[in-house]
DSSP file (Angstrom, degrees, kcal/mol; ACC not computed):
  #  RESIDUE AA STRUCTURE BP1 BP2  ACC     N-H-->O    O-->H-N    N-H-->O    O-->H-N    TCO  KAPPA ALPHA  PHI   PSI    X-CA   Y-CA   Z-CA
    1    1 A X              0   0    0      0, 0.0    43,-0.1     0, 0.0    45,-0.1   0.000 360.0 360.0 360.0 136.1    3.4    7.2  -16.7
    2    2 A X        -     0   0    0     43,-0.1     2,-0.1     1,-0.1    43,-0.1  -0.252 360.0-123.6 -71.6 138.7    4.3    5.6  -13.2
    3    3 A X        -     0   0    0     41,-0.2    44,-0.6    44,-0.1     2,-0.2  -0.431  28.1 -96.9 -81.9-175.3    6.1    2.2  -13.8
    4    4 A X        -     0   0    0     42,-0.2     2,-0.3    43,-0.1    42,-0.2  -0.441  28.8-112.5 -96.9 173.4    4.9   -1.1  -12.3
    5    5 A X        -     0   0    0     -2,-0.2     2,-0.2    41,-0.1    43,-0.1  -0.719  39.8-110.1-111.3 143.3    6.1   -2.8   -9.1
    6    6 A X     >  -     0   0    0     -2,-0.3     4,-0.5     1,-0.1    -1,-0.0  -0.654  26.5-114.0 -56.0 132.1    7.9   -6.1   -9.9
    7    7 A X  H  > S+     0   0    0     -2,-0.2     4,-1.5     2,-0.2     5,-0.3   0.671 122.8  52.1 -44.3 -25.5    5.9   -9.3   -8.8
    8    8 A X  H >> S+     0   0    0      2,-0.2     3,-2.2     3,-0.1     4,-1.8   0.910 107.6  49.1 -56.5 -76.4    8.6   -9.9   -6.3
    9    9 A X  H >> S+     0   0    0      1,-0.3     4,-1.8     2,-0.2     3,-0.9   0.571 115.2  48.8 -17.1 -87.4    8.2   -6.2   -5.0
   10   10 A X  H 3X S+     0   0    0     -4,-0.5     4,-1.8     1,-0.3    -1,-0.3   0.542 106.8  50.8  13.8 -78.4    4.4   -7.2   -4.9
   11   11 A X  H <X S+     0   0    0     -3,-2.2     4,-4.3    -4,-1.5     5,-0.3   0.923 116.0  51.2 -56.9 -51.3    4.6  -10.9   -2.9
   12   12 A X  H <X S+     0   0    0     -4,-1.8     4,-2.2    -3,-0.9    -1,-0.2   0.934 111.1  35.1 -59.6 -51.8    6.6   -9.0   -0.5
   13   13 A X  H  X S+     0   0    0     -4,-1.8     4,-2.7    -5,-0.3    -1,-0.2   0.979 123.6  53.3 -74.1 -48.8    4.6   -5.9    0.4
   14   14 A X  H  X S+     0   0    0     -4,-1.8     4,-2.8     2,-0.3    -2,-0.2   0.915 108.9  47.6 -36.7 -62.8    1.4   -8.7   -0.1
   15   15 A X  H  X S+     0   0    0     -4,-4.3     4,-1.0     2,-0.2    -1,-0.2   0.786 112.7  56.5 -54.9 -33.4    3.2  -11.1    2.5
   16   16 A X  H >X S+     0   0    0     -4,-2.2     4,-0.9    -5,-0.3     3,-0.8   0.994 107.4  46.4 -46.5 -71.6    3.5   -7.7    4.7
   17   17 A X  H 3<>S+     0   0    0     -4,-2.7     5,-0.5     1,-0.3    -2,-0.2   0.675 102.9  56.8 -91.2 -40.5    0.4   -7.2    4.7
   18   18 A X  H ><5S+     0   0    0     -4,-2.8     3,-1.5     1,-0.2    -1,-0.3   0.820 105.5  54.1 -52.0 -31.9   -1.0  -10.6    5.5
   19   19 A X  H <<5S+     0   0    0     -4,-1.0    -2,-0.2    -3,-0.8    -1,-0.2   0.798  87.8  88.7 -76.0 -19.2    1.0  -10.8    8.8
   20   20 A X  T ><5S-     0   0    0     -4,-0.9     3,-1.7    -5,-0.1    -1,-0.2   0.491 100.4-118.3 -68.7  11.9   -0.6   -7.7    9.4
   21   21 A X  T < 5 -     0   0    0     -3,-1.5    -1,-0.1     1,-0.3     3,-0.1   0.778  65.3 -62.6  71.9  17.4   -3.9   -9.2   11.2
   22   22 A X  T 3 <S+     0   0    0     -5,-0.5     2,-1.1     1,-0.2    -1,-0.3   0.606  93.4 157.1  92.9 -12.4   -6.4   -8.2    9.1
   23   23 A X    X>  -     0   0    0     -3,-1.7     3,-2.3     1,-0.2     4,-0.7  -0.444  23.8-176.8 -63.0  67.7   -5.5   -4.2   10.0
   24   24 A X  H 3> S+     0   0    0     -2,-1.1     4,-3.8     1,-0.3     3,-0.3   0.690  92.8  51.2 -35.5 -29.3   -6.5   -1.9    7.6
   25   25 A X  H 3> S+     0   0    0      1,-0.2     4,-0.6     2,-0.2    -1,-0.3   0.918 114.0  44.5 -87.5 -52.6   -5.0    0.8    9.4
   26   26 A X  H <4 S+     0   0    0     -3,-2.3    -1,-0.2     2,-0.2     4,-0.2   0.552 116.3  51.9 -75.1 -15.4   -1.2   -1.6    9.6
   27   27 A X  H  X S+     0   0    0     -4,-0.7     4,-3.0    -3,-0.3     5,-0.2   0.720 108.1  50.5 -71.9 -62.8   -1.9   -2.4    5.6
   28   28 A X  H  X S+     0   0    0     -4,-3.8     4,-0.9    -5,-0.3    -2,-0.2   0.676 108.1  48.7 -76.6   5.1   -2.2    1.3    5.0
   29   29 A X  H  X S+     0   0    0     -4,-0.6     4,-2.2     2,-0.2    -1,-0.2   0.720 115.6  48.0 -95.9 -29.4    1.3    2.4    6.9
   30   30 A X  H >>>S+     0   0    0      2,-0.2     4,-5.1    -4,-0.2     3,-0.9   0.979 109.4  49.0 -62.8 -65.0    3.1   -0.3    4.9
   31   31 A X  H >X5S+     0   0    0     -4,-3.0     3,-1.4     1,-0.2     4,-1.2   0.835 115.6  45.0 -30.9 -70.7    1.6    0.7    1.8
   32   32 A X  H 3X5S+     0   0    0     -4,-0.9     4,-0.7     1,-0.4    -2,-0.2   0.623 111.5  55.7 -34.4 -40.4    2.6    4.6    2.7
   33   33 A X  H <X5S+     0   0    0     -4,-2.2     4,-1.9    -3,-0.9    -1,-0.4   0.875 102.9  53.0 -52.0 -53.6    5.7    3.6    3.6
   34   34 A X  H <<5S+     0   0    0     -4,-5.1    -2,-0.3    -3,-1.4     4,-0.2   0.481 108.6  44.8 -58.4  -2.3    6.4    2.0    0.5
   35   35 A X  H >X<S+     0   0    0     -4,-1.2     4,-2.1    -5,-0.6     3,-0.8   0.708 108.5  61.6-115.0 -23.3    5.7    4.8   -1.8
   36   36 A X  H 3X S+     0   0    0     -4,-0.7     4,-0.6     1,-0.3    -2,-0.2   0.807 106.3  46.0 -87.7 -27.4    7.8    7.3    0.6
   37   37 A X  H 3X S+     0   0    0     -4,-1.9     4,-1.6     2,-0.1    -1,-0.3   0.930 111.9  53.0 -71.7 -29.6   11.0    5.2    0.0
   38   38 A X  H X>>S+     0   0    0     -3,-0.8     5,-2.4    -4,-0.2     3,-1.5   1.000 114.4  43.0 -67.5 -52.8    9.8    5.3   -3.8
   39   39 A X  H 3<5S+     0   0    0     -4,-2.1    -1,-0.2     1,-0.3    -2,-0.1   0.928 111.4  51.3 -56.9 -37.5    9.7    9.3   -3.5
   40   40 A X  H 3<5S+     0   0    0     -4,-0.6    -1,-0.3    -5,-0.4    -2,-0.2   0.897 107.9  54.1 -85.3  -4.1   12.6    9.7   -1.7
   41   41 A X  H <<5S-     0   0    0     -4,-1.6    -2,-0.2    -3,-1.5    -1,-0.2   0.625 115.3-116.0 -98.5  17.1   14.4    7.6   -4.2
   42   42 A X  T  <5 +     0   0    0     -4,-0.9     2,-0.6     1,-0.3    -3,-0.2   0.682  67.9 128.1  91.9  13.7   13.2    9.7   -6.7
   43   43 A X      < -     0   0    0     -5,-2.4    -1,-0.3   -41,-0.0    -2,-0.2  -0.872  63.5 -95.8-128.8 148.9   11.1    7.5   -8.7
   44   44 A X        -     0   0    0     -2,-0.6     2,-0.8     1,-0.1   -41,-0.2  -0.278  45.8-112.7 -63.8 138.0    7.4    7.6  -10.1
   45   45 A X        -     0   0    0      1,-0.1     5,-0.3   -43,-0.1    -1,-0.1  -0.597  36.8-116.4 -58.6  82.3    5.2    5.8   -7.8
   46   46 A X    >>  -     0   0    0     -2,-0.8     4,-1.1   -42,-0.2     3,-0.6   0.030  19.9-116.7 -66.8 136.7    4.0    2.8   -9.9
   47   47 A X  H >> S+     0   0    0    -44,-0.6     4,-2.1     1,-0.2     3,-0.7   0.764 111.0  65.8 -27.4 -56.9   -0.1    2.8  -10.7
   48   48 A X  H 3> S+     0   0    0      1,-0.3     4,-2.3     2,-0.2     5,-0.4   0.951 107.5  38.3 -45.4 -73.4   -0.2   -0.8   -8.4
   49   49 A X  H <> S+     0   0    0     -3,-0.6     4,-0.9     1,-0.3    -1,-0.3   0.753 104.1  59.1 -53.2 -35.8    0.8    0.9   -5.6
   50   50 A X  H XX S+     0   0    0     -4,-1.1     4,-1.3    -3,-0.7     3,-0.9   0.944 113.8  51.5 -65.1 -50.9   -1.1    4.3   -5.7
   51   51 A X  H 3X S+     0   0    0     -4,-2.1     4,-0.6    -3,-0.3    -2,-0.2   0.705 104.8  50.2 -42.7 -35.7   -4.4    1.6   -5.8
   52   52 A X  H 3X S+     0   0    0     -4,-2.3     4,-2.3    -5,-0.3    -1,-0.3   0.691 107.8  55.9 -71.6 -28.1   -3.5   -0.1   -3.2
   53   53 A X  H << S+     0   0    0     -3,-0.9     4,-0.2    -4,-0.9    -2,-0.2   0.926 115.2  34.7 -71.9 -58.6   -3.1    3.2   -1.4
   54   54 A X  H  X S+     0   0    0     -4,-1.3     4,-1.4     2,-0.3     5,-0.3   0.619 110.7  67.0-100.2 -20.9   -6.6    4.5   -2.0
   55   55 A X  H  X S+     0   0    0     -4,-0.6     4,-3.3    -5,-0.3    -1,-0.2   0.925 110.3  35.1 -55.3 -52.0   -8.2    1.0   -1.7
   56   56 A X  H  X S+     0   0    0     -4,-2.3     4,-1.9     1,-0.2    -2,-0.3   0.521 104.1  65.9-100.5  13.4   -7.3    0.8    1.7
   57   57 A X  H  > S+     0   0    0     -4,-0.2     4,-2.2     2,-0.1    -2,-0.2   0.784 106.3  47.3 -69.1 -23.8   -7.8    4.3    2.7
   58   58 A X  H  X S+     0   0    0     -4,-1.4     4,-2.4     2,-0.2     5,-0.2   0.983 113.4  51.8 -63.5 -60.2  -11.7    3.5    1.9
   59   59 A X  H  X S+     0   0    0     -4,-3.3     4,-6.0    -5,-0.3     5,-0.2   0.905 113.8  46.0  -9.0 -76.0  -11.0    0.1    4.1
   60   60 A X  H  X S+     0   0    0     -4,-1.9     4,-1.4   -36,-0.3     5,-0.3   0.956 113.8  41.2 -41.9 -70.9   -9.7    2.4    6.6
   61   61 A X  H  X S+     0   0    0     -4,-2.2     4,-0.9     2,-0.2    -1,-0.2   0.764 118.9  48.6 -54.2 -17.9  -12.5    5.2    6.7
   62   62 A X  H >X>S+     0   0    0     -4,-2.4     4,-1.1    -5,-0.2     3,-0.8   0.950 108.0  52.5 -73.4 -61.1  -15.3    2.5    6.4
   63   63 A X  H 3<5S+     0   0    0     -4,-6.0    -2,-0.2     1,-0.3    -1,-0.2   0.633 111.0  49.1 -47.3 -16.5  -13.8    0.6    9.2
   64   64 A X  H 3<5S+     0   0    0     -4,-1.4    -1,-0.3    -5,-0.2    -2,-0.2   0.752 110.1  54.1-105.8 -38.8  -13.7    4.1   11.5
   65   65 A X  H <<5S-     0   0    0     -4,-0.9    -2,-0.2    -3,-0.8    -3,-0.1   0.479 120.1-112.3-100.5  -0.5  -17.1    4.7   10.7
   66   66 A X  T  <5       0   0    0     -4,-1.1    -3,-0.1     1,-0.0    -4,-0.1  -0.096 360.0 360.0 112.8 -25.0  -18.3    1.4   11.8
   67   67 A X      <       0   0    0     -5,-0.6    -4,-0.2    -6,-0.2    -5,-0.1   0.146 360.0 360.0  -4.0 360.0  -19.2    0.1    8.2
């Protein structure tokens, strides 16, 4: 089982993501970024993040399809 993200971890990437203008597209690079440091340090991807992941890739593809 993938661990969880600390509630710091969490405010942070959250605070990321607000500065990001509303961009699904700038939301989903953080996320993605943030799970590629996880994998390259070698550690299971915690379940928060993987949600977040696929939450806004629907964002994304809705927003691209005009939705």
């Amino acid at each position: 089982m993938a661990q969880q993200m600390g509630s710091g971890e969490i405010a942070d990437l959250v605070h990321q993501m607000e500065q990001s203008e509303d961009d699904p597209r700038r939301c989903y690079a953080l996320v993605k970024q943030r799970i590629s440091e996880f994998r390259q340090s070698g550690y299971a991807i915690p379940d928060d993040l993987v949600r977040m992941e696929r939450a806004l890739m629907v964002e994304c593809m809705q927003a691209s399809q005009g939705r």
